[in-house]
PAZA-690445 format. One record per residue (C-alpha): x, y, z. Coordinates in steps of 0.2 Angstrom, whole numbers, padded with zeros to 4 digits, always signed. Layout:
! PAZA-690445
XYZ ...
//
This chain:
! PAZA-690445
+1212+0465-0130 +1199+0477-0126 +1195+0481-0109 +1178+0484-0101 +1177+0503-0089 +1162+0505-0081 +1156+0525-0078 +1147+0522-0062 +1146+0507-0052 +1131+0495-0056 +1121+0485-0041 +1110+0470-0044 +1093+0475-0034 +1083+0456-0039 +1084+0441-0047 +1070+0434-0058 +1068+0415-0064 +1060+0415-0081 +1061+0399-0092 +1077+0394-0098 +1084+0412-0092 +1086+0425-0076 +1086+0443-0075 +1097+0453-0063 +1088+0468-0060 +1100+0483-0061 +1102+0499-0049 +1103+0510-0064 +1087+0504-0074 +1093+0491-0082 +1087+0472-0083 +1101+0458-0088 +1093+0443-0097 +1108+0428-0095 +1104+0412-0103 +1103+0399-0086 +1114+0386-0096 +1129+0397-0094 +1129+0391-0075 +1126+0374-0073 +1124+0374-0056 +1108+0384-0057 +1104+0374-0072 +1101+0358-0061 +1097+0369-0046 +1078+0366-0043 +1067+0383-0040 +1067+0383-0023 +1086+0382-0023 +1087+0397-0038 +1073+0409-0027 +1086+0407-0012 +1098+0421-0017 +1108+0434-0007 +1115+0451-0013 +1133+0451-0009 +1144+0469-0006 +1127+0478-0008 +1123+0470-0023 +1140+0468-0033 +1134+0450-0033 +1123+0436-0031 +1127+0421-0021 +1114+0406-0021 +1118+0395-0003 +1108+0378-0007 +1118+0376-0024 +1136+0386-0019 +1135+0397-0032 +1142+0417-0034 +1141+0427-0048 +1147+0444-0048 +1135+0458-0057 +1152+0465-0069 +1153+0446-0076 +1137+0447-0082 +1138+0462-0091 +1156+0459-0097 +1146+0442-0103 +1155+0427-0093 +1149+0412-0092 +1153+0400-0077 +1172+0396-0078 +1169+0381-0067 +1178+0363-0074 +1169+0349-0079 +1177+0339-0068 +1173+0352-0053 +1155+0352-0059 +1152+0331-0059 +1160+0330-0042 +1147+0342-0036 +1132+0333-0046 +1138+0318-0038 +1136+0325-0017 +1120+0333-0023 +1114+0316-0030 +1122+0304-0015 +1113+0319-0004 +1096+0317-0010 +1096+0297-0010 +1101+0300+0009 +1088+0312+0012 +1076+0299+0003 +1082+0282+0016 
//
């Protein structure tokens, strides 16, 4: 098993949406492209929800609040995808659905 070392520690700065994808801007020069698919959350997050993003510990990740989501900047360059369950994931499409009929009544 090969493990990942990094030289210098590498900070996200900004998030972009692009279409079907977002890019983590890097402290170093670097821009990340990660398929939105890997994380379902922000998959079914709307754009609003996706643009609503914090930098956590100075930017060693990203955490969305409308859709409960983190990510940490050394998963995406070690190349993980959400490890969320399914199960885990249909619960939380389920609230998100039963809250938006409420917000529609």
């Amino acid at each position: 098993m090969s493990t990942l070392v990094f030289e210098h520690e590498c900070l996200a700065q900004r998030v972009v949406f692009t279409e079907g994808s977002f890019v983590v801007y890097l402290n170093d020069g670097r821009n990340i492209s990660v398929p939105i698919i890997w994380y379902p959350r922000l998959l079914n997050g709307n754009k609003q929800e996706r643009e609503n993003y914090e930098l956590i510990g100075d930017g060693e990740g990203i955490h969305w609040p409308d859709i409960d989501e983190d990510i940490s900047v050394e998963g995406i360059l070690a190349g993980r995808r959400s490890g969320e369950s399914q199960n885990s994931l249909d619960k939380w499409l389920k609230k998100r659905s039963q809250h938006k009929q409420n917000k529609n009544t």
